[in-house]
Backbone bond lengths (Angstrom), bond angles and torsions (degrees), N, CA, C in turn:
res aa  C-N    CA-C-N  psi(-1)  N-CA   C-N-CA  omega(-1)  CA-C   N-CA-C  phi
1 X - - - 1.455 - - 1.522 110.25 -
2 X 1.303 103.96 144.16 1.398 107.56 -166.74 1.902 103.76 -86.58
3 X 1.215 119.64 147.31 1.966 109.85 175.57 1.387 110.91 -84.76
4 X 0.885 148.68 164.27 1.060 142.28 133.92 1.770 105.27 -128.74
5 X 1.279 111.31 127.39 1.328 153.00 -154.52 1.613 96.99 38.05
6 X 1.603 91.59 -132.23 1.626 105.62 -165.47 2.064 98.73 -58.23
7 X 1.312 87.54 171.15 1.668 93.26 159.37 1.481 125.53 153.66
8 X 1.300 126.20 120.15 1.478 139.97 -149.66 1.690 87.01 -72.52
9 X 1.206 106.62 143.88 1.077 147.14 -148.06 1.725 111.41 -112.28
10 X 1.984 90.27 -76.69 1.487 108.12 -178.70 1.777 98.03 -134.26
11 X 1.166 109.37 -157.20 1.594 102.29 176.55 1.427 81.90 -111.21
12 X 1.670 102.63 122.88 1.424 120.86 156.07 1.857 100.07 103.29
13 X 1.857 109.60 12.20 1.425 89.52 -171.86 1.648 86.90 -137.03
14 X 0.949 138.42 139.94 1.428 141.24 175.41 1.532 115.44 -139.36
15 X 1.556 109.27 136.37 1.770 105.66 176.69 1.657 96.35 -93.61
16 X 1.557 113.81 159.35 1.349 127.68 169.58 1.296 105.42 -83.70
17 X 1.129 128.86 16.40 1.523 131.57 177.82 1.692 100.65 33.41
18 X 1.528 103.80 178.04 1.608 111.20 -130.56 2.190 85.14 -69.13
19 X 1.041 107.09 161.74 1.245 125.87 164.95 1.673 112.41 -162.97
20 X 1.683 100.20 160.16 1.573 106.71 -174.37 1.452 90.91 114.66
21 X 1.916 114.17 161.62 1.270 119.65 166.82 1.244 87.97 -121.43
22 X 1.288 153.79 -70.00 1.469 140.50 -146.41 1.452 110.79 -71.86
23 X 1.503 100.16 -68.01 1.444 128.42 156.19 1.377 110.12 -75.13
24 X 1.474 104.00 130.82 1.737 118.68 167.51 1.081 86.87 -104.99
25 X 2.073 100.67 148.73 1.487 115.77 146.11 1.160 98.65 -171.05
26 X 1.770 114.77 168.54 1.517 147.30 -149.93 1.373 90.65 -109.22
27 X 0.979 118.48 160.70 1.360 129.66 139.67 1.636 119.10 -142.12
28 X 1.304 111.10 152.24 1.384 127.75 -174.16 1.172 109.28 -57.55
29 X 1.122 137.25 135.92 2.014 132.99 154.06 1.229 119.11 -110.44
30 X 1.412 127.50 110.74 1.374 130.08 -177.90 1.629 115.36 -110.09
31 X 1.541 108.54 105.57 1.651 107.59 -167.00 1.590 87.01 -90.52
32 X 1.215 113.44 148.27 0.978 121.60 -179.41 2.022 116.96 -152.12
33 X 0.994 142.28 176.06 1.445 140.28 -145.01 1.928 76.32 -92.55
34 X 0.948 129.71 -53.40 1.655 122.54 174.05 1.412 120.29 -65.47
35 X 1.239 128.02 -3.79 1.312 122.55 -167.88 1.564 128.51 124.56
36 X 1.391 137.43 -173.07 0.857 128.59 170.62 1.458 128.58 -97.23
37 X 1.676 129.92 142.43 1.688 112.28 -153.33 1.697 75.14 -144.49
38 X 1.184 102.16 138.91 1.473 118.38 -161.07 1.447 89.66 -113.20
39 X 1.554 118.06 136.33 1.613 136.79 164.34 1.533 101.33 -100.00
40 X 1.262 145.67 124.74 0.978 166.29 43.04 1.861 129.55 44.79
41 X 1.720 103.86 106.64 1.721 87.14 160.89 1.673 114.02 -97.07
42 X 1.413 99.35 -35.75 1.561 94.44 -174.06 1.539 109.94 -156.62
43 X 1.158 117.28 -4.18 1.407 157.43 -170.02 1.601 103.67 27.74
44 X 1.473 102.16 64.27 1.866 112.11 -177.89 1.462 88.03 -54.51
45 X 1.538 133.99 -56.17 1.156 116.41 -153.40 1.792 127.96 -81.60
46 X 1.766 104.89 25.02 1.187 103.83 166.17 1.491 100.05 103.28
47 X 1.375 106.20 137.08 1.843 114.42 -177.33 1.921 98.61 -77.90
48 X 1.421 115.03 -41.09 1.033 94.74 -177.87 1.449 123.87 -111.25
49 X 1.735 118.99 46.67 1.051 108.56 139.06 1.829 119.36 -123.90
50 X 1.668 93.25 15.98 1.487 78.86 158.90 1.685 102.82 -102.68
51 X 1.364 128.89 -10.78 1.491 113.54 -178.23 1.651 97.35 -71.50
52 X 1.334 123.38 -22.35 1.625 121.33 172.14 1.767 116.43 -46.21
53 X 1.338 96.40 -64.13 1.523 104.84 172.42 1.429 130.63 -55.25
54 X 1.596 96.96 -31.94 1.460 97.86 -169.20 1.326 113.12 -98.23
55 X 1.799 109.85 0.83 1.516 125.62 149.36 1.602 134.57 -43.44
56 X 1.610 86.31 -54.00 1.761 108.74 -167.59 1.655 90.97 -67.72
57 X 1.819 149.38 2.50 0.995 122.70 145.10 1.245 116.28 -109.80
58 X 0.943 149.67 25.84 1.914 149.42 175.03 1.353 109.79 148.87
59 X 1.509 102.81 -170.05 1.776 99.33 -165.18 1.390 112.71 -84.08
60 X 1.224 135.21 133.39 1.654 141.01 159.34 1.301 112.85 -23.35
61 X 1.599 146.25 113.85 1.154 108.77 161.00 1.966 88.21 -119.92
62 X 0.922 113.00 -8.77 1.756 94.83 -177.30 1.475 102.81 -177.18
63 X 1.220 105.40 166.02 1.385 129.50 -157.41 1.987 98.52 -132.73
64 X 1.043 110.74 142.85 1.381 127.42 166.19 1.776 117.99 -135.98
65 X 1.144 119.64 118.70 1.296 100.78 153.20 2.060 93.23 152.73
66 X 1.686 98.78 -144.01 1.577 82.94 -176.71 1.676 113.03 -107.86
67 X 0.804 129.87 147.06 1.467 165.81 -142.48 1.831 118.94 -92.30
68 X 1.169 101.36 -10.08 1.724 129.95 -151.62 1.430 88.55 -31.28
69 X 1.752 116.68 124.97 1.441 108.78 170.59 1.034 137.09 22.25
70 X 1.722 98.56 67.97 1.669 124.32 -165.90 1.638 95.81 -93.33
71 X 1.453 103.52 102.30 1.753 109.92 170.93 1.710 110.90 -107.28
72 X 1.352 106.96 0.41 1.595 74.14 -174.19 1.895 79.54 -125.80
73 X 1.337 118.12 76.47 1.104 135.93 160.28 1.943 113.82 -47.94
74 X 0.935 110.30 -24.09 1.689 115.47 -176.23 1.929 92.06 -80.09
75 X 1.288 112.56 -15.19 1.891 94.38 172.21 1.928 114.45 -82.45
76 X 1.120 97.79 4.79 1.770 100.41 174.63 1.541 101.13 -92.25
77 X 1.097 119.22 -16.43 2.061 109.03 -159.68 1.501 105.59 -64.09
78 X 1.482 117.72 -13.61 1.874 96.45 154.05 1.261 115.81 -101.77
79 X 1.462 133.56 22.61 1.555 103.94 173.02 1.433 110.36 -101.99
80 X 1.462 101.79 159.06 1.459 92.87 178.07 1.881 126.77 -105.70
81 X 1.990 96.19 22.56 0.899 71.37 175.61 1.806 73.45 -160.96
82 X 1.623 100.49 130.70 1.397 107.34 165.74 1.521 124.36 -142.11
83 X 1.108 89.01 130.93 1.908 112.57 -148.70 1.606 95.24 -90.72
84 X 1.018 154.19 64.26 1.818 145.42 -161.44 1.470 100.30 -79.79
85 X 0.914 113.71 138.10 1.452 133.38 -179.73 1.760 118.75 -94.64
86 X 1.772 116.42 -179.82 1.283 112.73 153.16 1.536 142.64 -15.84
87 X 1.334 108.13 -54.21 1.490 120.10 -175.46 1.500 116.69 -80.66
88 X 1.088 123.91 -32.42 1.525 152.72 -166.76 1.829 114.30 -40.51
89 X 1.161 114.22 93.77 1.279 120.37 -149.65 1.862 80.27 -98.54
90 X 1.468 107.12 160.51 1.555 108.78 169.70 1.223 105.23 89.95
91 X 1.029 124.69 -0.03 1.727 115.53 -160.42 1.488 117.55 -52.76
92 X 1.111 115.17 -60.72 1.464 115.70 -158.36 1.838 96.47 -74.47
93 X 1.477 130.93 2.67 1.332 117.56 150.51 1.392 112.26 -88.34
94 X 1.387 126.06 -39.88 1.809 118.08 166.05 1.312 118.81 -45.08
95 X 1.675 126.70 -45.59 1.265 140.92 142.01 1.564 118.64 -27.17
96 X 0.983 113.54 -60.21 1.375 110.86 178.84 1.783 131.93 -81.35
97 X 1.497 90.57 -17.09 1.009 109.17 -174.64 2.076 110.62 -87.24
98 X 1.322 98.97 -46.49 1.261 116.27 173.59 1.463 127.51 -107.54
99 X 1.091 125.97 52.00 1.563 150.87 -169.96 1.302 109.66 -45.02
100 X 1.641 107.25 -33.59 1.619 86.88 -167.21 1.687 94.15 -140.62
101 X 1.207 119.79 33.75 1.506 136.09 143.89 1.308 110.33 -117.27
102 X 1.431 137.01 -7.80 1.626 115.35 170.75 1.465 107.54 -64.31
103 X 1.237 96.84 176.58 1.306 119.71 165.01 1.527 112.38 -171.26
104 X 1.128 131.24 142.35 1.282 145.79 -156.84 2.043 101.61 -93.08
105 X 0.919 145.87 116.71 1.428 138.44 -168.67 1.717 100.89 -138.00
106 X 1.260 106.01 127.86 1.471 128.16 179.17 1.992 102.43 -147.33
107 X 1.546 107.19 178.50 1.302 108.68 -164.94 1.533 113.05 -81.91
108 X 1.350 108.59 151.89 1.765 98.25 -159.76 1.746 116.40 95.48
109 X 1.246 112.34 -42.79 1.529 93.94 -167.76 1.579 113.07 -86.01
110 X 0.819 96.18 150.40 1.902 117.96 -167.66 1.901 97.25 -91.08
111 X 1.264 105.28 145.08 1.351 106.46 174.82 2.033 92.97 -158.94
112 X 1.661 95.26 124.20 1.594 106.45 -174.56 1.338 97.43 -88.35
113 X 1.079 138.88 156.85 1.634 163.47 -156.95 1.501 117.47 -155.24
C-alpha cells in the first residue's frame, strides 16, 4: 500500500509518509512514554521538515539515523538526543555544536529510548 503523508503504522510506531521533491523519503516515528525519537534513512528531505511532521504528534526528543547533507543543523537545538549515522555530512559542527546530545551511531550499537 502506497502512504500518503503521515500514518500509524503499529501502536506507538508511525511513518512521516513520503516527503522530499527530488529525493523521496520516510522516516520512522517512535512515540514513546519520553516523547517522540525519529529513525532516519538519510533524511534528503531536510531535518526540519521531518522534525515538522514528527511534531504534529508529541514532543521531539531525538533523531537517529543518517544525516545526508544536514545544513540546517539549528533544527536539532531541542533534541536531546542525536544519533548521526553513515551518511551524515557536517559532523564535526553537529559535534561541536551538540556536545552532550551527540552520539556517534554505526552498525551494532544499541541505543535505549
Amino acid at each position: 500500500n502506497e502512504i500518503n503523508g503521515m500514518c500509524k503504522i503499529a501502536e506507538g510506531v508511525y511513518s512521516t509518509g513520503e516527503l522530499g521533491d527530488s529525493i523521496k523519503e520516510q522516516a520512522l516515528l517512535l512515540d514513546t512514554d519520553k516523547g517522540i525519537y525519529i529513525i532516519s534513512g538519510c533524511a534528503h528531505p531536510g531535518l526540519s521538515a521531518i522534525i515538522e511532521v514528527a511534531s504534529s504528534i508529541g514532543n521531539v526528543r531525538g533523531i537517529i539515523g543518517g544525516l545526508h547533507d544536514c545544513q540546517d543543523i539549528e533544527a536539532m537545538q531541542d533534541l536531546e538526543l542525536i544519533g548521526a549515522g553513515h551518511c551524515t555530512s557536517n559532523i564535526d559542527a553537529i559535534k561541536e555544536k551538540y556536545k552532550k546530545s551527540y552520539v556517534h551511531i554505526e552498525a551494532g550499537y544499541r541505543i535505549t529510548i
